[in-house]
mmCIF file of the C-alpha atoms, coordinates in Angstrom:
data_MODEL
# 
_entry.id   MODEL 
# 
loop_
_atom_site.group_PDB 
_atom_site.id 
_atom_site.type_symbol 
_atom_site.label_atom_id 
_atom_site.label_alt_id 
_atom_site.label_comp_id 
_atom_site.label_asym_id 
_atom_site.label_entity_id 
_atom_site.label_seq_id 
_atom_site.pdbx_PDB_ins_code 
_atom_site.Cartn_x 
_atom_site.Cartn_y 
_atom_site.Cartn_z 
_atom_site.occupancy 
_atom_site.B_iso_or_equiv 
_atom_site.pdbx_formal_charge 
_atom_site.auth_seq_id 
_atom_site.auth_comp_id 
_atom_site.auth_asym_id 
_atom_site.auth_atom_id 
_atom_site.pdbx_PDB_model_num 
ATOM 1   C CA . UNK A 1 1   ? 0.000   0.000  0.000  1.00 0.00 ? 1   UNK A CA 1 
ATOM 2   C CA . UNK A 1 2   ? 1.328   3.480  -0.985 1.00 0.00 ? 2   UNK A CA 1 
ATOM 3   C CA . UNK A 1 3   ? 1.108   6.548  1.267  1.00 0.00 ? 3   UNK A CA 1 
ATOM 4   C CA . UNK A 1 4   ? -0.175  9.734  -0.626 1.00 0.00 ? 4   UNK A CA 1 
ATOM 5   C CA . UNK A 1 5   ? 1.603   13.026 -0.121 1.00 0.00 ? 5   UNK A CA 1 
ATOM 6   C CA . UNK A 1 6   ? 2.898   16.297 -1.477 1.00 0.00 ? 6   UNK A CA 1 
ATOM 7   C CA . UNK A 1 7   ? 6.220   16.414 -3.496 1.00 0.00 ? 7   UNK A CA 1 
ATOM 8   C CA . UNK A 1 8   ? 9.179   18.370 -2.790 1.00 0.00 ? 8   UNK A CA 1 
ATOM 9   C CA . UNK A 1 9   ? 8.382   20.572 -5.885 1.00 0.00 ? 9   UNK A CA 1 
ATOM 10  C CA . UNK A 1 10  ? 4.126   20.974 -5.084 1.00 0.00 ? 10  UNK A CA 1 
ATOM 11  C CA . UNK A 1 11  ? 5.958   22.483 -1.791 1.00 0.00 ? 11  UNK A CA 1 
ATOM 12  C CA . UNK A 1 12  ? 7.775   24.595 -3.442 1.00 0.00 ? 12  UNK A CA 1 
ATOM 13  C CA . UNK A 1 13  ? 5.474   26.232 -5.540 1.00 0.00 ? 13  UNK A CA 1 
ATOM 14  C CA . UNK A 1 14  ? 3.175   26.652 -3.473 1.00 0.00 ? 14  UNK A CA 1 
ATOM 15  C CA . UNK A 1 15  ? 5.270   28.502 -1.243 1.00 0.00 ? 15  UNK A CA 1 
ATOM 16  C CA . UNK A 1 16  ? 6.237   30.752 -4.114 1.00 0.00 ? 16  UNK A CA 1 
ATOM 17  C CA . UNK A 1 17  ? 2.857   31.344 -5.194 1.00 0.00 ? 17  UNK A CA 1 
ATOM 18  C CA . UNK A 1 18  ? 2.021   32.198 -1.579 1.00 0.00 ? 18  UNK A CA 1 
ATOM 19  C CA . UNK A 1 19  ? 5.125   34.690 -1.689 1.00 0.00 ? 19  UNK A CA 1 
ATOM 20  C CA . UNK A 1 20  ? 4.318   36.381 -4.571 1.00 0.00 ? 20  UNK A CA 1 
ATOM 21  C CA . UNK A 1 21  ? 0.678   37.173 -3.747 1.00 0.00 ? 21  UNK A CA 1 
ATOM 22  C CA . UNK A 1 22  ? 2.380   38.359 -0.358 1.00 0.00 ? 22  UNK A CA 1 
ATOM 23  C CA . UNK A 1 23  ? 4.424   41.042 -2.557 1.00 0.00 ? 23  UNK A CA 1 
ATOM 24  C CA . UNK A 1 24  ? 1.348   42.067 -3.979 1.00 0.00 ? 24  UNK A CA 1 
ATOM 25  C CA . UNK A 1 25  ? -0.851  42.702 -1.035 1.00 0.00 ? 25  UNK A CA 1 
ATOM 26  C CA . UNK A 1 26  ? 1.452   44.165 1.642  1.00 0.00 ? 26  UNK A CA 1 
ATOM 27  C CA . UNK A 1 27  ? 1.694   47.416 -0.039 1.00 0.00 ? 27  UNK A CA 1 
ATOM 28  C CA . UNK A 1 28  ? -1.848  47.979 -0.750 1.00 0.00 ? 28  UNK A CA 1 
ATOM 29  C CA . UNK A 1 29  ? -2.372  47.386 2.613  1.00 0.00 ? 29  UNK A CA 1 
ATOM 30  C CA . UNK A 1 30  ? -0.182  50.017 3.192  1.00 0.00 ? 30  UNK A CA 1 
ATOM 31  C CA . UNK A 1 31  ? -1.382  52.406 1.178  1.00 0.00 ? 31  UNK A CA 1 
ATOM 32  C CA . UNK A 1 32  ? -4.835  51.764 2.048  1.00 0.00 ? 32  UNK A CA 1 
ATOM 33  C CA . UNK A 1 33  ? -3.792  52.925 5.648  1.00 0.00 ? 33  UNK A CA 1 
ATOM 34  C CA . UNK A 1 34  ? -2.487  56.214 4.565  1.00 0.00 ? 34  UNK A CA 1 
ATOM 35  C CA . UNK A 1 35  ? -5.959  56.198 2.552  1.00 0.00 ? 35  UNK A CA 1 
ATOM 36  C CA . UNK A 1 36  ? -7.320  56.379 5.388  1.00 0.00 ? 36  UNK A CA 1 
ATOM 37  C CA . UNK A 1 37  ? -5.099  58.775 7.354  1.00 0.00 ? 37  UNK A CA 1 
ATOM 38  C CA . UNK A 1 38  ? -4.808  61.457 5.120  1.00 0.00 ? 38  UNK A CA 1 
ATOM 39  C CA . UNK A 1 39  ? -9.116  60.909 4.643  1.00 0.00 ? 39  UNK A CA 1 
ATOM 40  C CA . UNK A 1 40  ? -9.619  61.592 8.486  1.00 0.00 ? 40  UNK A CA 1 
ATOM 41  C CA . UNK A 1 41  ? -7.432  64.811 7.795  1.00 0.00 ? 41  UNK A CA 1 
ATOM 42  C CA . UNK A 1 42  ? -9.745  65.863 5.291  1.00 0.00 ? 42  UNK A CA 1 
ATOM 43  C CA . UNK A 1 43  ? -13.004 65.012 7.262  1.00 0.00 ? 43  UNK A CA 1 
ATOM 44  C CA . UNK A 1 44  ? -11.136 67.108 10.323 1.00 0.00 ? 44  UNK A CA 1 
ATOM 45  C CA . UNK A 1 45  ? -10.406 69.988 7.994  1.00 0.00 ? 45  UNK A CA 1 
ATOM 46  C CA . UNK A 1 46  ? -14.039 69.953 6.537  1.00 0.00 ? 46  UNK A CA 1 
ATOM 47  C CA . UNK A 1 47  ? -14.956 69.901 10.148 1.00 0.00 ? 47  UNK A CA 1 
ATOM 48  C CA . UNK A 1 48  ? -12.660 72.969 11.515 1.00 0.00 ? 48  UNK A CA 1 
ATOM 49  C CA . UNK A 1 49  ? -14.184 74.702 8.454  1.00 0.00 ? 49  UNK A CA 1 
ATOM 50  C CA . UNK A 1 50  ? -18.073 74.173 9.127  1.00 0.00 ? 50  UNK A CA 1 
ATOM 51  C CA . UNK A 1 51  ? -17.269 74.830 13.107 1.00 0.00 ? 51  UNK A CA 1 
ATOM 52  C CA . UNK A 1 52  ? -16.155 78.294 12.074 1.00 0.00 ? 52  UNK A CA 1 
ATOM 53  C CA . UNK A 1 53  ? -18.753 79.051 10.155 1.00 0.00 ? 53  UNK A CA 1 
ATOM 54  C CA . UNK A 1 54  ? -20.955 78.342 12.700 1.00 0.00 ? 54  UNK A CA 1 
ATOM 55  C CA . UNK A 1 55  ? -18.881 80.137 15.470 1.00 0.00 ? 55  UNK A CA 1 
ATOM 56  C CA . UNK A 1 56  ? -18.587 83.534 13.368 1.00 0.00 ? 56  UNK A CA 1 
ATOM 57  C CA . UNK A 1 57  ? -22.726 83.626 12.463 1.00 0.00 ? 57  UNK A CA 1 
ATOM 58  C CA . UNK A 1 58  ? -23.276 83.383 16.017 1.00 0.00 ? 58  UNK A CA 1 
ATOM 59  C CA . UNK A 1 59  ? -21.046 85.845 17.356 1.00 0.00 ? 59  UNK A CA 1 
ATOM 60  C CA . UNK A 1 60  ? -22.533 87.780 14.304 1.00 0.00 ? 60  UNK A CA 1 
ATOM 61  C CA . UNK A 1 61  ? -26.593 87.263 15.702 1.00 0.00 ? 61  UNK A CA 1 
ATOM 62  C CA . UNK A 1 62  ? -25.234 88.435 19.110 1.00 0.00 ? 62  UNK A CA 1 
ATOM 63  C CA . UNK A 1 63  ? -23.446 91.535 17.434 1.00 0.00 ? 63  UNK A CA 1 
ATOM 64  C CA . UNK A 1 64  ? -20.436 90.414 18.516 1.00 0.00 ? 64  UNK A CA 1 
ATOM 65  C CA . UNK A 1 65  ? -17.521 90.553 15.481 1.00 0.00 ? 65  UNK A CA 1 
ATOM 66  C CA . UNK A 1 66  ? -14.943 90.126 16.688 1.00 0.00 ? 66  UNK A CA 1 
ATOM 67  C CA . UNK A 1 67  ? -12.896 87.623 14.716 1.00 0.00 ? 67  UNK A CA 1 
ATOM 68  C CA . UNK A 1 68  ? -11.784 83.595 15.870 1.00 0.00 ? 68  UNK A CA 1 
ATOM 69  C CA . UNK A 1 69  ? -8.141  84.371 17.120 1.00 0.00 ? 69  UNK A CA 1 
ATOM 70  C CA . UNK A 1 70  ? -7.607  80.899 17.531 1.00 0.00 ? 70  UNK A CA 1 
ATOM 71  C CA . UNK A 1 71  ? -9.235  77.350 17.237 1.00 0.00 ? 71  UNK A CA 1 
ATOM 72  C CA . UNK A 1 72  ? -7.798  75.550 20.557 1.00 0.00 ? 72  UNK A CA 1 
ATOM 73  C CA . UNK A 1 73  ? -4.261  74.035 21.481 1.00 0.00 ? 73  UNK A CA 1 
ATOM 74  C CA . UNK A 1 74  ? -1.158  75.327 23.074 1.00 0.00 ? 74  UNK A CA 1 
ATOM 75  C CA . UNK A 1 75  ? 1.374   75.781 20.483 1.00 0.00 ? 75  UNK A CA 1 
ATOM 76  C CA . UNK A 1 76  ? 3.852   73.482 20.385 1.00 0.00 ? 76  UNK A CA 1 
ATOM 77  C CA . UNK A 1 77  ? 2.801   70.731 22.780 1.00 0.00 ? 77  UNK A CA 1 
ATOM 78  C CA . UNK A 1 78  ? 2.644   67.086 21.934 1.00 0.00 ? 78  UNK A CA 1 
ATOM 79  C CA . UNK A 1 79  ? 0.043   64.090 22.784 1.00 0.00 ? 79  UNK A CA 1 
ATOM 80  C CA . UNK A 1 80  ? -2.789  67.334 23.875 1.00 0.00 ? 80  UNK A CA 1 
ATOM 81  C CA . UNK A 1 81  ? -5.767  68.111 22.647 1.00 0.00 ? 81  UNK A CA 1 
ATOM 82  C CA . UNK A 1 82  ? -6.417  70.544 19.598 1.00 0.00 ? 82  UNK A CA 1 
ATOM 83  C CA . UNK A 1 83  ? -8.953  72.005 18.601 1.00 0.00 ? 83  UNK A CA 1 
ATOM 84  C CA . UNK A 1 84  ? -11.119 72.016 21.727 1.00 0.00 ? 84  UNK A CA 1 
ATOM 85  C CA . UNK A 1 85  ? -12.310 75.568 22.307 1.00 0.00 ? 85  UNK A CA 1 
ATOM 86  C CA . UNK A 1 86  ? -12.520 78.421 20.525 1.00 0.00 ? 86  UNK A CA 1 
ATOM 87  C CA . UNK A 1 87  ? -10.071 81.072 21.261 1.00 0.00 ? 87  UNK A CA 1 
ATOM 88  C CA . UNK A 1 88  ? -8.413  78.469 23.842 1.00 0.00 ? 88  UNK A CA 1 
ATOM 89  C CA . UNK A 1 89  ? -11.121 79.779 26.516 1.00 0.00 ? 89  UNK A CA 1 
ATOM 90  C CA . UNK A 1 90  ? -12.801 76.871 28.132 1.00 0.00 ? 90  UNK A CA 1 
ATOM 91  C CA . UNK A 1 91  ? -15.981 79.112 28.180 1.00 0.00 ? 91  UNK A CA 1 
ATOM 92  C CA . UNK A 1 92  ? -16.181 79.507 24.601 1.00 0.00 ? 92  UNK A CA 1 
ATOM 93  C CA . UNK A 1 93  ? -18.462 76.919 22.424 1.00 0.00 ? 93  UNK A CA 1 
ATOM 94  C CA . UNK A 1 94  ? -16.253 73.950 21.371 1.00 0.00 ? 94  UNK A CA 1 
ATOM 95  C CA . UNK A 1 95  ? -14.430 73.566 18.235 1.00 0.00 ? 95  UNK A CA 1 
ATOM 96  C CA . UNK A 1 96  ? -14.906 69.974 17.735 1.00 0.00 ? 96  UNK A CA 1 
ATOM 97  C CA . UNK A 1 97  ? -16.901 67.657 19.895 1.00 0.00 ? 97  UNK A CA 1 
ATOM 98  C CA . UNK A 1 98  ? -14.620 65.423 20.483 1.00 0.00 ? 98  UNK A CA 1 
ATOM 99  C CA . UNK A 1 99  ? -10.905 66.977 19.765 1.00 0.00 ? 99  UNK A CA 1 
ATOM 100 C CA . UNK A 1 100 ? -7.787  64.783 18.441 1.00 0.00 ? 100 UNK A CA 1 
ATOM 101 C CA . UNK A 1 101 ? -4.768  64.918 20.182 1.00 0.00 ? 101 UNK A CA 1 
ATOM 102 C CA . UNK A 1 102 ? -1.691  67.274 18.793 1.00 0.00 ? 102 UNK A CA 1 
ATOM 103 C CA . UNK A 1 103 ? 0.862   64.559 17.254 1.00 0.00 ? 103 UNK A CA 1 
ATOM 104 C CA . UNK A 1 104 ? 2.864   62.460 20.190 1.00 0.00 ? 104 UNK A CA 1 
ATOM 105 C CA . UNK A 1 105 ? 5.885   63.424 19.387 1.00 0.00 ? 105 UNK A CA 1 
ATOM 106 C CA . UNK A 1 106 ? 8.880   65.581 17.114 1.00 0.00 ? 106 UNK A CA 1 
ATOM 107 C CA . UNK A 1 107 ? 9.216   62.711 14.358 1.00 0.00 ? 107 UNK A CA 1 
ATOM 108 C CA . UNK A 1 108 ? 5.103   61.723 14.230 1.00 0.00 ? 108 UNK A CA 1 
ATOM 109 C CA . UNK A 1 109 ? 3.328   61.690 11.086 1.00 0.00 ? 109 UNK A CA 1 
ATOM 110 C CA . UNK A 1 110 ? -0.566  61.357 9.663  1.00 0.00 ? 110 UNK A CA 1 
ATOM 111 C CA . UNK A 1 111 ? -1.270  64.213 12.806 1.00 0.00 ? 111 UNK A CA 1 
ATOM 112 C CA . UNK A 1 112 ? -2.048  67.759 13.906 1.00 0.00 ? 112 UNK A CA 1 
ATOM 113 C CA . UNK A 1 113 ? 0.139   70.324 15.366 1.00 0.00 ? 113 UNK A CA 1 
ATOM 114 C CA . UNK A 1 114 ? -0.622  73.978 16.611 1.00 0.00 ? 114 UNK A CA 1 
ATOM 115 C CA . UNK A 1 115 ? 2.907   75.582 15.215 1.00 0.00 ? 115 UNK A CA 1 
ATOM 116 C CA . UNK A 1 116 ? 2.007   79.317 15.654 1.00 0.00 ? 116 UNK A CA 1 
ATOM 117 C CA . UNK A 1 117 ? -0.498  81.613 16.663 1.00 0.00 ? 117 UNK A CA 1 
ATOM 118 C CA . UNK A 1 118 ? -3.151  81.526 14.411 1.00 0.00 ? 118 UNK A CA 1 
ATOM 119 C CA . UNK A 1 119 ? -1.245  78.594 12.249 1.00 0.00 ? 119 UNK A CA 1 
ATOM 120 C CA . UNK A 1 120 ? -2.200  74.751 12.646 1.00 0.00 ? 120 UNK A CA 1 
ATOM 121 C CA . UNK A 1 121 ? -0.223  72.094 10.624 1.00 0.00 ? 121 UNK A CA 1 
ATOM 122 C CA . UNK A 1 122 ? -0.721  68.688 9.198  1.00 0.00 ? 122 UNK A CA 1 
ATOM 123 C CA . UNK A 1 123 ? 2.056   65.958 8.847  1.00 0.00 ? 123 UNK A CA 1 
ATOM 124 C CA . UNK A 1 124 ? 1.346   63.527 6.092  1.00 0.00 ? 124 UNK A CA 1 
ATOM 125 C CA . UNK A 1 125 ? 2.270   60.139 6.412  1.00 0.00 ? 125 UNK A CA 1 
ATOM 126 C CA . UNK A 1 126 ? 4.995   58.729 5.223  1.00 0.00 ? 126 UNK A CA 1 
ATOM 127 C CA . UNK A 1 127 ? 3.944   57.797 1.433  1.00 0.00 ? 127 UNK A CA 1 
ATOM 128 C CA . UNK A 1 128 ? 3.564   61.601 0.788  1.00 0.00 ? 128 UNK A CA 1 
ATOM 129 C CA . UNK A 1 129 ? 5.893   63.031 3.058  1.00 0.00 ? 129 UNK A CA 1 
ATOM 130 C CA . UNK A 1 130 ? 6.154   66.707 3.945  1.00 0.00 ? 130 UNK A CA 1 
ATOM 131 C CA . UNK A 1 131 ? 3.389   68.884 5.827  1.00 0.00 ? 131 UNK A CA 1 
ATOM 132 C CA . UNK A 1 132 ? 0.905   71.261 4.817  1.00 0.00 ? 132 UNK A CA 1 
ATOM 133 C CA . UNK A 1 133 ? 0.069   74.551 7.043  1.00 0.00 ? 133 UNK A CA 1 
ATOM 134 C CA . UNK A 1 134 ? -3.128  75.719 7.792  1.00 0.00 ? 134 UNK A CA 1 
ATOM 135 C CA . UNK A 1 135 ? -3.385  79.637 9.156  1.00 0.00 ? 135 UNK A CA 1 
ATOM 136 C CA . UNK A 1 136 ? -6.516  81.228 10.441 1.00 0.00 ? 136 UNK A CA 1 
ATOM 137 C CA . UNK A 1 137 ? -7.110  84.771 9.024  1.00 0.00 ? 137 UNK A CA 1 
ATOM 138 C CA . UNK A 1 138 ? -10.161 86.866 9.068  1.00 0.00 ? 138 UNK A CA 1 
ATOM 139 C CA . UNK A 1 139 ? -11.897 83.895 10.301 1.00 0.00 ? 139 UNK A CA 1 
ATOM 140 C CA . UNK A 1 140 ? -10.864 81.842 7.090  1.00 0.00 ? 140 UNK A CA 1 
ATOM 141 C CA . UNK A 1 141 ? -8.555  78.685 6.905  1.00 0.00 ? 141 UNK A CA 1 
ATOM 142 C CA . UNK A 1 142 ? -6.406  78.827 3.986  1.00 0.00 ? 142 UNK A CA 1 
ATOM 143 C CA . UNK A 1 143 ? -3.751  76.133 3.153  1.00 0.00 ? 143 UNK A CA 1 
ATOM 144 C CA . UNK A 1 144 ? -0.017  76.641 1.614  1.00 0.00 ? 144 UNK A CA 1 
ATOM 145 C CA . UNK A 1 145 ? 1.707   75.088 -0.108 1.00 0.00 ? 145 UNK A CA 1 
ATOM 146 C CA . UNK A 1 146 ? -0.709  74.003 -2.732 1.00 0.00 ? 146 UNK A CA 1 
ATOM 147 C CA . UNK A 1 147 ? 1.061   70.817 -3.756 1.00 0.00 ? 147 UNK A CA 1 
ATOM 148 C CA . UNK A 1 148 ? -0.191  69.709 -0.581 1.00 0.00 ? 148 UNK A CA 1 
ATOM 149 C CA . UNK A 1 149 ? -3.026  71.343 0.333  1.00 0.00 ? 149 UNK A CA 1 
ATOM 150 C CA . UNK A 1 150 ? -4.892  69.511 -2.541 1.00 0.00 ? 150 UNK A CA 1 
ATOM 151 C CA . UNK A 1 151 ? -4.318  66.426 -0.482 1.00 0.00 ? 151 UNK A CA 1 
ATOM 152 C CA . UNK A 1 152 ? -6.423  67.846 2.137  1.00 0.00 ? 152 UNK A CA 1 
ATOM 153 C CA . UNK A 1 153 ? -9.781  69.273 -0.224 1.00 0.00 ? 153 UNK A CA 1 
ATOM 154 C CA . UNK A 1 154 ? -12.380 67.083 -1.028 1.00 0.00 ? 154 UNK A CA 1 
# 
């Protein structure tokens, strides 16, 4: 009676086979996480931008127009929140309902930092490299440089 089993070369190719579709799919699994990093940079931009909308028409009903100095943070601080309160006053209205935290550290990317007064900027990860720097002025966010701000619109 003879025993049934693979061959020394079935082995082999099937461990090839198996590597190759390993070379394919580690990348895009990669790239599908800086997808979604740089997407929930967007969404956060979008958000900052419809928050101070809001913020500046209600100062405006109350006759109040004085502009958004600020949109929360300490400048220069790591693993804190940003954009929390308008102006950085606790008894403002809140930027975002539930803030992210400033990036944890010098050499972070995919994350927020407050860099300035008035001036906010975004690390991109890795696969795009570089940052883009958002400053608020007369209640407007505008983005520089534009090779990477267009990363950030919708």
């Amino acid at each position: 009676m003879m025993k049934k089993a693979f061959t020394i070369v079935e082995l082999v190719f099937v461990i090839v086979i198996i590597g190759i579709l390993t070379a394919i799919a580690v990348p895009k699994f990669s790239a599908t996480r800086d997808d979604a990093t740089i997407t929930k940079a967007k969404t956060t931009l979008a958000s900052l931008r419809s928050a101070l909308s809001q913020e500046v028409q209600a100062r405006m009903m109350k006759g109040d127009y004085t502009p958004v100095n600020n949109l929360g943070g300490t400048v220069g601080t790591h693993n804190s929140t940003i954009f929390d309160y308008f102006d950085g006053k606790n008894n403002q209205n809140r930027v975002l309902e539930y803030p992210p935290l400033s990036c944890k550290d010098g050499s972070a990317k995919g994350c927020w930092m407050r860099t300035g007064n008035n001036i906010y900027t975004y690390y991109f990860p890795s696969a795009i490299g570089g940052s883009a720097t958002i400053t608020l002025s007369n209640n407007r966010l505008n983005c520089t440089p534009s090779n990477k701000c267009k990363y950030l619109e919708h």
